[in-house]
N, C-alpha and C positions, 0 to 999 in steps of 0.2 A: 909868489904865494897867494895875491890877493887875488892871481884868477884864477887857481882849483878853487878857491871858499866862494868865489862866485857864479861857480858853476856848481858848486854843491849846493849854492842858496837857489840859485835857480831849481835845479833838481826838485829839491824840497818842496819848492814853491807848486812847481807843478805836480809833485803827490800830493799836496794837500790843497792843492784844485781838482785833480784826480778825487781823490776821496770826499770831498764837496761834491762834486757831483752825483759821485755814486750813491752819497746818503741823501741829496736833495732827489734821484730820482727812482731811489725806492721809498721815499716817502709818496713822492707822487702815483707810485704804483700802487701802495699801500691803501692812497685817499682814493683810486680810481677802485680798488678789485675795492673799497666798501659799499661806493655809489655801485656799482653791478649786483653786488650783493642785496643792496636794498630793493635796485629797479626791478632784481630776481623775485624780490621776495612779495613788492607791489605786485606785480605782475600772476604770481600764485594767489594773491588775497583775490586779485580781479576775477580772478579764473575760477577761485571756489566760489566767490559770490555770482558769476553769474550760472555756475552749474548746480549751484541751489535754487534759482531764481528758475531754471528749465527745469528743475525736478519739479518745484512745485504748481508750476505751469499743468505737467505732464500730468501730476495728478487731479488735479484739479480737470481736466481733460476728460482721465479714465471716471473720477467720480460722474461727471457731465455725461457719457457714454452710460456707464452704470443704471444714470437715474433713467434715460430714456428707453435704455432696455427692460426696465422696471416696469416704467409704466406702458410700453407695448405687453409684454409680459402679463400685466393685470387687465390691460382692456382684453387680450385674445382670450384668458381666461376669462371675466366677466360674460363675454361672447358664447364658448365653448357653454360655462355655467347656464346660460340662459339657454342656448340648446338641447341638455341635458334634463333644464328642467322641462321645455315644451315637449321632450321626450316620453318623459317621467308623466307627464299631464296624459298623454296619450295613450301611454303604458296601462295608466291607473283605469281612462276610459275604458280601455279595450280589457281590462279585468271586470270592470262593473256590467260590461254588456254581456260578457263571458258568466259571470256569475246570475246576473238575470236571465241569459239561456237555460245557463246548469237550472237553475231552479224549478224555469217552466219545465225545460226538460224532465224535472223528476213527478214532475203534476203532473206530465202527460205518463209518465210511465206507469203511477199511480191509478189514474183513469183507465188508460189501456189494459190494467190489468184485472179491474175492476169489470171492464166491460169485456173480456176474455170469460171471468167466470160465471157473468151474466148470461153468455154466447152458450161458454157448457151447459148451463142447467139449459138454456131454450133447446139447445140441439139432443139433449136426453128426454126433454120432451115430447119435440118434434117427434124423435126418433119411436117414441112408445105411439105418437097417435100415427106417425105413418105405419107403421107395422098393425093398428086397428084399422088403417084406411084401407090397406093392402089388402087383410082378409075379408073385409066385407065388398070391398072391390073384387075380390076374386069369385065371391059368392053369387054378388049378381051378375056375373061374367058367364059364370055355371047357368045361372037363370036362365038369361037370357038366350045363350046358345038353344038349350031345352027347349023354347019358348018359339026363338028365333027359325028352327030346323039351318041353322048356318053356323061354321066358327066364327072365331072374334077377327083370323086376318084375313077369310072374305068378307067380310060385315066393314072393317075397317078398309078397304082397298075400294067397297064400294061406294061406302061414306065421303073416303077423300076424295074420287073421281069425281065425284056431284059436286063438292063444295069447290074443288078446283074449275072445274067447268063455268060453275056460277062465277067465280069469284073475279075469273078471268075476264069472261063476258061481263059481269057488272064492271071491272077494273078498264077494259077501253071501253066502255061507253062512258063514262067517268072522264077520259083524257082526250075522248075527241069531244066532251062539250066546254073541257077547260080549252082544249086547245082556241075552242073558234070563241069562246069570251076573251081566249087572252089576245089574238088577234085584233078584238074591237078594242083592247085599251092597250096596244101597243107603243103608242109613243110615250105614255103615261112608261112603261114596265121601261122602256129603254133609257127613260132619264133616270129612271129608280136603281137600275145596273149601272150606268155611268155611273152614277153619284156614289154608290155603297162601292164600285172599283177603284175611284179618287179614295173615299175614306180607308178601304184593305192599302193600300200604296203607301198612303203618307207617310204613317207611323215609323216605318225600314229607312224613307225617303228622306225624310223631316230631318234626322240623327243622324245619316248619313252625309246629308249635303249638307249641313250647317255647322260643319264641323272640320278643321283641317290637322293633322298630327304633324310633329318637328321633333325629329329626333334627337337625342342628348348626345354628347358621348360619354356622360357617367352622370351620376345624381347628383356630383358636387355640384354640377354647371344650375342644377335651379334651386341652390339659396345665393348664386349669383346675379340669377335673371332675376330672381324676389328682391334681391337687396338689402342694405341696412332700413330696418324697420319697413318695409314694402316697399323703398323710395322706386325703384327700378319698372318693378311690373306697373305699379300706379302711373311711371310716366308711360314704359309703352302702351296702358289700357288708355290714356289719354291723349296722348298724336296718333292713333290708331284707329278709334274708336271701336276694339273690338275685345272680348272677354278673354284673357285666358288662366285656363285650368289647371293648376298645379297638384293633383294629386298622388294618388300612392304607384300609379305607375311608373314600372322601372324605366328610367332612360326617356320620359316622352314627356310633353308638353301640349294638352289640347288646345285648339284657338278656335272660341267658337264666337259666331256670329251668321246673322240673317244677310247682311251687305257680301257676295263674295266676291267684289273690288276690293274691300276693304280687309278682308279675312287674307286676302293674296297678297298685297301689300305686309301685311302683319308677319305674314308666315315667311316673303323673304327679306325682311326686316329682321327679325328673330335669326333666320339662319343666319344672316351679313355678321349680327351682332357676334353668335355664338363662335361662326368661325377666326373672327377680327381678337374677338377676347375683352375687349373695351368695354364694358357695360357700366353705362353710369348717364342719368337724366339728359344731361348735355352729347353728348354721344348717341345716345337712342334720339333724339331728333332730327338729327342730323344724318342719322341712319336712315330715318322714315322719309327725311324730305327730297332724298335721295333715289329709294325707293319707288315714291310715290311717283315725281319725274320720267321714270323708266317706265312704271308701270302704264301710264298716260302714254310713254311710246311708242310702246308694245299693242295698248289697245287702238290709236291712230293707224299703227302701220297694217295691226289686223284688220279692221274696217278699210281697208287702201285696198289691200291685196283683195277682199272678198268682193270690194264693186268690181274690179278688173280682172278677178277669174267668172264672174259673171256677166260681165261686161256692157253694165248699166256705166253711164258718165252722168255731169251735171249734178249730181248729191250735194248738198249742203254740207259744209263740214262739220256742224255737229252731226246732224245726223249720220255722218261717218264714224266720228267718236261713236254714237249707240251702237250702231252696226258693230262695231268695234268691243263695245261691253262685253258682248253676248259672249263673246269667248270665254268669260270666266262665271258664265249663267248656264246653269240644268235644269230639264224641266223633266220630270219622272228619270232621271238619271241618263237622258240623251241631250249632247252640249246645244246649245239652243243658235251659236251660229253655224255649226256643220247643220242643223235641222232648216234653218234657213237658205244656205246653197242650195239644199236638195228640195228642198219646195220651189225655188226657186227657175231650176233646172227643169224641173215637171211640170211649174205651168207656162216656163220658154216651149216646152218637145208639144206637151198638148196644145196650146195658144197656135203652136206652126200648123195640127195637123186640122184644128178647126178654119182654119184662116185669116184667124183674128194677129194682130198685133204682137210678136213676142219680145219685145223688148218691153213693152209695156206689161206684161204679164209675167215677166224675171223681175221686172220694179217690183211692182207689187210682191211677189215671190221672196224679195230679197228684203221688203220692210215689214211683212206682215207681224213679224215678232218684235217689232222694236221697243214696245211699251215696257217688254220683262226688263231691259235695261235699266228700268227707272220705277218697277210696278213697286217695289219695297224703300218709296219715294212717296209716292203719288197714289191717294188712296181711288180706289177705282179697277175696272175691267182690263186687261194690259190691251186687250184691241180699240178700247174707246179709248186710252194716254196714248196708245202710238200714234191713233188718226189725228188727235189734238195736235202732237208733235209733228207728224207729216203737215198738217196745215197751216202751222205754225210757219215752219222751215220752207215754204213755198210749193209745196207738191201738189202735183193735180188734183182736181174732183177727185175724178170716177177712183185716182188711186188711192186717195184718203178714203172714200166708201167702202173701196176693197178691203183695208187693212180694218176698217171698223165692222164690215157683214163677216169676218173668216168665221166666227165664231155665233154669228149670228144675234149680236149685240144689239144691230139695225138688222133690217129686214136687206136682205138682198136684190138687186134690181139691174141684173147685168150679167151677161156672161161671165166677164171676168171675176166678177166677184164669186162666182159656185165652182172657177178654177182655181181659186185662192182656197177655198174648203175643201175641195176635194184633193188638191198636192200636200194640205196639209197634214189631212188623213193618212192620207198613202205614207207620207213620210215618215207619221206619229206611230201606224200599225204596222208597217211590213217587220215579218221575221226578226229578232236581234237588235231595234231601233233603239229600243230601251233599253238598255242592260240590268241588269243586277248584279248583286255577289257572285261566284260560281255555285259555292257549298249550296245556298238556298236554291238557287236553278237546279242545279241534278239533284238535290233534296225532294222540290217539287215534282219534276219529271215522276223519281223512283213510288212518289205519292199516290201518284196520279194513276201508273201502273198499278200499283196494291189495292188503290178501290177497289178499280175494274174486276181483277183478278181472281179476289174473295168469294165473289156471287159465283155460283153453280150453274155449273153448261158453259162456264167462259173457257175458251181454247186459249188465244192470245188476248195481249193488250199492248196496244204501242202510241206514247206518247210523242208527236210530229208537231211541227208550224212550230217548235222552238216553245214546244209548251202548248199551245195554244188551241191543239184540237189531239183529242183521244179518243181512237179505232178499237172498238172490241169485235173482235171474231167471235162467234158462237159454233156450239158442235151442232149442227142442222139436226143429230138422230136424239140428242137429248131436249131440244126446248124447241118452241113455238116463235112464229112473227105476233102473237101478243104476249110473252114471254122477253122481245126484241124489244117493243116498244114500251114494256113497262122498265124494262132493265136501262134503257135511255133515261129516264125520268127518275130513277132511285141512284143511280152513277152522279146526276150533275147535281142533286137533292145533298149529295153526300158531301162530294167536293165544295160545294158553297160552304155548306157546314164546317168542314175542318180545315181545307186550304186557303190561303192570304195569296192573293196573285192579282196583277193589273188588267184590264180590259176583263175581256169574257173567254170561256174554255169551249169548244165545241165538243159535245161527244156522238161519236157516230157508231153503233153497232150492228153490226154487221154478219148475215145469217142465209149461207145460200146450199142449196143441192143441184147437184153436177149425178147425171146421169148419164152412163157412156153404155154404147153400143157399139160394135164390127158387122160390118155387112160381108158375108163371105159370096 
């Protein structure tokens, strides 16, 4: 019996180790799933706090964002507002000047109308004494018929014959004793033409060549080039040294100045900039100094190329630099170193045909203009700065004398020096040398034609030499050779008077009878 009850105690024994265990290890489950539950629950405090701590970040961000769009926001407007009012400033001008028109405007209409009804009563005046001037004009018309034994349009036919006959004959004896007085002061009348053909020139010339345009590609681009408060244009007006004009034209930008080195520089400076997009002080110099570089290489390589298509050697390298200038120098609107090759050229062909020297005579040819390079430099003659400069740079005599006589500064004392004048000439006058506008050239031409035209007995008129000399035909059965040469004299009387043109016009008219016969 004592070993079933101890195997029943064992039994026991190990249920209630069994169940010991089971309750010691869902306690242990019980103390684990709390600690989970906590480390869960730390873990979400962690997680809210730091997704509060990024919320407030984030706003704190957008406020940040906020305020700097604010204040971009208030400067573009402050900007815009200041636009609007330099707007308004303009607006109000161009009202006041508008209303100061209107006003004169109504004074003249006032006047005008004033002096219309002045006009009436004169002309109902007029009109009653011409109608008594009429009949007692007719009375002694009557008289004198009676008196006369003739009518009034033989009496008149006779009348004008006599006074034309006289008037004629007094009129060229009149023009051949101006002719042979103006002969004795010829040189006198010929400086006096040069000088007042320099003064008609300049005016077109002046505005034209001191002046270069750049094209926009919209109006926004120049309160770009102007800048904040002028900063922009102020610097390019000063790495530049050259003005430029900003006003009401659409798309364009004048750049004016007297240097056009410097005007060239500017203008593709300005271009670089506009096309680049970058405009700002530090940028624009650095544009210019860039520029300027080039444009020094351009002027060197053209000064290079011009001695060796002419094919003078030994030059001074500045003096190739000048030679070099000239390319971006005009002188009555012909480039002054294509005007240089081609004097050049003419006094190497003449120099060959007289026997003289021609490379010595293409020197000279090819320096005589060198002074323009630098005459808006150096106050003075441009033929007495070039000679200084040729002397300077080690150039011959006789060639420094040439470049000083072309213009006759010095007295001349050499052949070559009156081959220097005279290839200049040639170069400065032949046909086309000069140019101009088109419109004002066929302007002028069609002008020139219309004097002529106007006078009576004129058949044709034809404007030839590119302007420069104009042929009147006459009808031989209506007018006279002193009808010819007065008609000369009233044609170029006229054209001084209303035409602006360079050098002098020739007028030639022209009046012949052609008698034909057949011998059967």
């Amino acid at each position: 019996m004592s070993t079933p009850l101890a195997l029943v105690g064992i039994l026991l024994a190990l249920l209630l180790g069994v169940a010991l265990g089971y309750i010691i290890r869902l306690r242990q489950a019980a103390s684990r799933l709390e600690s989970v539950e906590a480390l869960s629950q730390k873990m979400v405090d962690d997680a809210r706090r730091e997704s509060e701590t990024l919320k407030k970040e984030a706003l704190l961000q957008a406020k940040d964002q906020l305020y700097q769009m604010k204040l971009e926001l208030e400067a573009e407007t402050k900007e815009r507002r200041g636009e609007l009012a330099s707007l308004e400033k303009r607006l109000e001008k161009k009202e006041e000047s508008l209303e100061r028109k209107g006003s004169h405007l109504d004074e003249r209409d006032e006047e005008l109308h004033k002096r219309e009804t002045e006009q009436d009563k004169m002309r109902r005046e007029a009109a009653e004494r011409l109608s008594e001037y009429e009949k007692m004009v007719a009375e002694e018309k009557a008289n004198l018929e009676r008196i006369a034994a003739m009518t009034q349009d033989q009496a008149k036919a006779e009348l004008t014959a006599t006074i034309e006959s006289q008037a004629r004959h007094e009129s060229a004896k009149t023009l051949v004793r101006i002719e042979a007085e103006t002969k004795e002061i010829s040189k006198k009348k010929a400086q006096e033409i040069l000088a007042l053909a320099c003064k008609r020139y300049a005016g077109d010339y002046a505005v034209e060549k001191t002046v270069s345009v750049v094209a926009l590609p919209n109006d926004e681009m120049k309160g770009r080039i102007i800048g904040r408060e002028g900063r922009n244009i102020r610097a390019i007006e000063a790495a530049t040294g050259i003005d430029l004009i900003i006003d009401d034209t659409p798309e364009a930008v004048i750049i004016s100045g007297f240097n056009p080195l410097r005007r060239e520089v500017a203008r593709r400076s300005l271009e670089r900039l506009i096309s680049d997009g970058r405009i700002h002080p530090a940028r624009i110099e650095e544009v210019v100094k860039k520029i300027e570089t080039e444009v020094e290489g351009s002027v060197k390589e053209a000064g290079e190329q011009a001695t060796f298509d002419v094919g003078v050697h030994g030059i001074h390298p500045e003096i190739v630099k000048l030679i070099g200038r000239l390319k971006y120098r005009s002188s009555y609107a012909q480039n002054v170193l294509v005007h240089s090759l081609e004097v050049a050229f003419l006094c190497g062909i003449m120099a060959s045909e007289l026997g003289l020297d021609p490379q010595a005579a293409k020197r000279a040819g090819l320096l005589h203009d060198i002074g323009k390079a630098v005459d808006h430099e150096i106050e003075g003659p441009h033929a007495v700065i070039g000679a200084d400069l040729a002397r300077r740079y080690g150039e011959k005599p006789h060639i420094v004398h040439a470049l000083a006589a072309h213009h006759e500064d010095v007295t001349p004392e050499s052949v070559l020096d009156v081959l220097v004048q005279a290839s200049d000439a040639l170069s400065g006058a032949r046909p086309g040398a000069r140019r101009e506008m088109l419109e004002s050239y066929v302007k002028r031409l069609e002008d020139l034609e219309r004097i002529a035209t106007v006078h009576e007995g004129v058949s044709n008129a034809y404007a030839i030499q590119a302007g420069r000399e104009l042929r009147i035909v006459l009808e031989a059965e209506k007018t006279s050779d002193d009808l010819a040469l007065m008609l000369s004299h009233d044609v170029a009387r006229k054209i001084e008077e209303e035409l602006m043109y360079p050098g002098q016009i020739k007028v030639t008219v022209i009046r012949e009878t052609r008698a034909v016969d057949y011998a059967k």
